[in-house]
C-alpha positions as CSV (number, residue, x, y, z in Angstrom):
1,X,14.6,14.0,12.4
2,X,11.1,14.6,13.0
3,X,7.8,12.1,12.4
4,X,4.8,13.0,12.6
5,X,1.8,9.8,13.3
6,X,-1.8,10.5,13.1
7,X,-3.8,7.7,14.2
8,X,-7.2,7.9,13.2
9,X,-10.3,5.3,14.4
10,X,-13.8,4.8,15.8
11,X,-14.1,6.2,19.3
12,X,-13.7,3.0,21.4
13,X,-10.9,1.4,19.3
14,X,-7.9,2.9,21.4
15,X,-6.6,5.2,19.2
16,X,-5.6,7.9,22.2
17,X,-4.1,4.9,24.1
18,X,-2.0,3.7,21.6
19,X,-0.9,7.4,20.8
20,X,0.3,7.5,24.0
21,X,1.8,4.6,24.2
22,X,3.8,5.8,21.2
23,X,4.5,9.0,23.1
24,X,6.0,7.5,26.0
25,X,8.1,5.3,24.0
26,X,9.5,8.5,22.4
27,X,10.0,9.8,25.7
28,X,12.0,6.7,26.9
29,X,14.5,7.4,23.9
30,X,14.6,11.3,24.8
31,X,12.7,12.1,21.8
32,X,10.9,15.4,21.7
33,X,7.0,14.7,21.8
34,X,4.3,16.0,21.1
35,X,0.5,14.0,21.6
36,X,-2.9,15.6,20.8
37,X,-6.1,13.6,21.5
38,X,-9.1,15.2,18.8
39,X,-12.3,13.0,19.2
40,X,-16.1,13.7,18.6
41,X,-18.8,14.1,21.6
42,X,-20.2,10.9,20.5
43,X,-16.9,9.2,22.1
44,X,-17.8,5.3,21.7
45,X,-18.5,5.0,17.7
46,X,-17.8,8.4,17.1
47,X,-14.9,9.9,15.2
48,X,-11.4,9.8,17.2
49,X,-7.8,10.3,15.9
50,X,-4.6,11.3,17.9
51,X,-1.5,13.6,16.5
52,X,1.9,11.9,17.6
53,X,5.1,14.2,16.8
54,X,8.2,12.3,17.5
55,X,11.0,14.4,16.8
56,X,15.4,15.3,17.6
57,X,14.4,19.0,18.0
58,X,11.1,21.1,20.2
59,X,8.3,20.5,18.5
60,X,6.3,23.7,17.6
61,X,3.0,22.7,17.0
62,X,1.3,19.6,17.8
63,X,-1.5,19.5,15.2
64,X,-0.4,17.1,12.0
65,X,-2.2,18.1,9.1
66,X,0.0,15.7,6.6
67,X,0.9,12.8,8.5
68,X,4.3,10.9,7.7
69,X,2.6,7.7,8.6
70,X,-1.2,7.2,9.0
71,X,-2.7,4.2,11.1
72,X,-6.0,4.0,9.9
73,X,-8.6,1.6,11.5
74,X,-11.3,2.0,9.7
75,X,-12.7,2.8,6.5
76,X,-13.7,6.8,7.1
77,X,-10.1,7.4,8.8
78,X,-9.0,6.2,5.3
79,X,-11.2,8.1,3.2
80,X,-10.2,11.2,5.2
81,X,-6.6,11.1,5.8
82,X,-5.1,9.5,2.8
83,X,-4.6,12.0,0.5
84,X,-3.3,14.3,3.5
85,X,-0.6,11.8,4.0
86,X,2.8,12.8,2.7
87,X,4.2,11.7,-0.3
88,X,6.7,9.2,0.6
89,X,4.9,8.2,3.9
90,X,3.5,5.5,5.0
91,X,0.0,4.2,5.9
92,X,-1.1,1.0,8.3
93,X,-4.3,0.0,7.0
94,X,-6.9,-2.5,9.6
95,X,-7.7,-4.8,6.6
96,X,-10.1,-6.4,8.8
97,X,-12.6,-3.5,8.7
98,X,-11.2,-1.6,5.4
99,X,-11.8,-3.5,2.5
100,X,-10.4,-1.3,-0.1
101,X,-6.8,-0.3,-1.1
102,X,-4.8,2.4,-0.9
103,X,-5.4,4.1,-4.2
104,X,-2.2,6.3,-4.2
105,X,1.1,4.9,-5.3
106,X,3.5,7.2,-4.1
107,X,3.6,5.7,-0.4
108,X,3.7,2.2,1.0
109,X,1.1,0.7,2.2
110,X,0.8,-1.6,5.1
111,X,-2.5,-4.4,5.8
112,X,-2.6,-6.1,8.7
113,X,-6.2,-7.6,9.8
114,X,-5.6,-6.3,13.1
115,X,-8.9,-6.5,14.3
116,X,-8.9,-10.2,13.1
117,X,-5.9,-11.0,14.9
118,X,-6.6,-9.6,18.2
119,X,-10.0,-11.2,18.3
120,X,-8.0,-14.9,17.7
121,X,-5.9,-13.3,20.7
122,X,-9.0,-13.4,22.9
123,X,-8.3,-9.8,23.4
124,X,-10.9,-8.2,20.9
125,X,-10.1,-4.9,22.1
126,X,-6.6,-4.7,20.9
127,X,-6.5,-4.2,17.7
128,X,-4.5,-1.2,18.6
129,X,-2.0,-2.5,19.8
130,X,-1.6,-4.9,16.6
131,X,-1.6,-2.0,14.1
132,X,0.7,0.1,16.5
133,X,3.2,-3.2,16.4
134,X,3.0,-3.3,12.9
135,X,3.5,0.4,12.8
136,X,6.5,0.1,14.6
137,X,8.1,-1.9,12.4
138,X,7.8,-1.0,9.6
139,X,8.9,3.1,10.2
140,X,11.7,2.2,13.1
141,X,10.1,5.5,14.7
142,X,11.0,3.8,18.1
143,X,12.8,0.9,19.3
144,X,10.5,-1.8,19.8
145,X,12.6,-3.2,23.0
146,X,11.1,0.2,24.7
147,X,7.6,-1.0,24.2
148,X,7.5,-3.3,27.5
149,X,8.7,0.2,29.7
150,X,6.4,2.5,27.9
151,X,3.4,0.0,28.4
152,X,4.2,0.0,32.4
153,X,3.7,3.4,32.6
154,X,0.4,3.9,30.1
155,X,-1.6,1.2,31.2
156,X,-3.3,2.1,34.8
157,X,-2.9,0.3,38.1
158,X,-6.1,-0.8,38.2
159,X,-5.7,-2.5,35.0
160,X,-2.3,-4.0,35.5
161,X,-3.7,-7.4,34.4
162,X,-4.1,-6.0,31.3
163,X,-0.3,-5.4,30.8
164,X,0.3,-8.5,29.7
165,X,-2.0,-8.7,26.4
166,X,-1.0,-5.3,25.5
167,X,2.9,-6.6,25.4
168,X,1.5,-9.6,23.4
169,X,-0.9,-7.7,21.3
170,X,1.8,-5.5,19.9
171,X,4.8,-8.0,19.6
172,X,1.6,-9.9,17.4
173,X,1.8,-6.6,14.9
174,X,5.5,-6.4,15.2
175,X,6.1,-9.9,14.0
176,X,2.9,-9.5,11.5
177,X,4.6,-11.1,7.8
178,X,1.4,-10.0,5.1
């Protein structure tokens, strides 16, 4: 079986860390992966979006030009990717910055106000980790119980304090009900 994610956001929101915190959790269940960061040279509040290819067999090529599932966090990622996402797939809207809703009805849609959620956290910042949560559990692309092993290994050293609030940030999007 093979999945492919694209994750698709403002530069700034975490959409290559959350990609590769997806990837490592594929490689903790001896998934095949593939991760391709893509971002503008704006960086901070220019366009970003990261390919995630989760898959039983050697991936052979890492761009996703019809997504399976689609995280988008904000309004443009959804203008731009929806109608590339596969019939049958599934997209994770931030309903916190995207106020419309997915016009086509031959996927499920997801909202979660991530961005809502994670500022009532007290960790503004990870919204990511919300909408990856959510993500998560609604595909069953990855086990969730990998998360906490995956996150160890993504999130630096010098930000081990961090740790923490990413594990809660995501179990937040996991246990999401909306």
């Amino acid at each position: 079986m093979t999945t492919q994610i694209l994750i698709a956001g403002f530069g700034g929101q975490g959409v290559l860390f959350a990609g590769k915190c997806l990837a490592y959790e594929g490689l903790f269940e001896n998934k095949q992966v593939s991760w391709l960061p893509s971002y503008g040279p704006e960086m901070r509040g220019g366009t970003a979006n990261c390919s995630v290819i989760l898959s039983d067999d050697p991936v052979g090529s890492p761009i996703v030009s019809n997504p399976d599932v689609l995280l988008a966090m904000n309004l443009p990622s959804l203008d731009k990717y929806e109608a590339a996402t596969v019939p049958g797939g599934k997209i994770v809207v931030d309903s916190t910055l995207i106020d419309r809703k997915v016009e086509r009805t031959d996927l499920q849609a997801y909202y979660i106000p991530a961005t809502k959620l994670a500022a009532s956290l007290g960790t503004p910042t990870l919204a990511n980790m919300i909408m990856l949560g959510k993500m998560i559990k609604e595909t069953g692309v990855v086990d969730f119980d990998n998360a906490t092993e995956a996150m160890k290994k993504v999130v630096s050293a010098k930000r081990a304090d961090l740790l923490e609030a990413n594990i809660k940030a995501l179990k937040t999007g996991f246990d999401y009900e909306g």
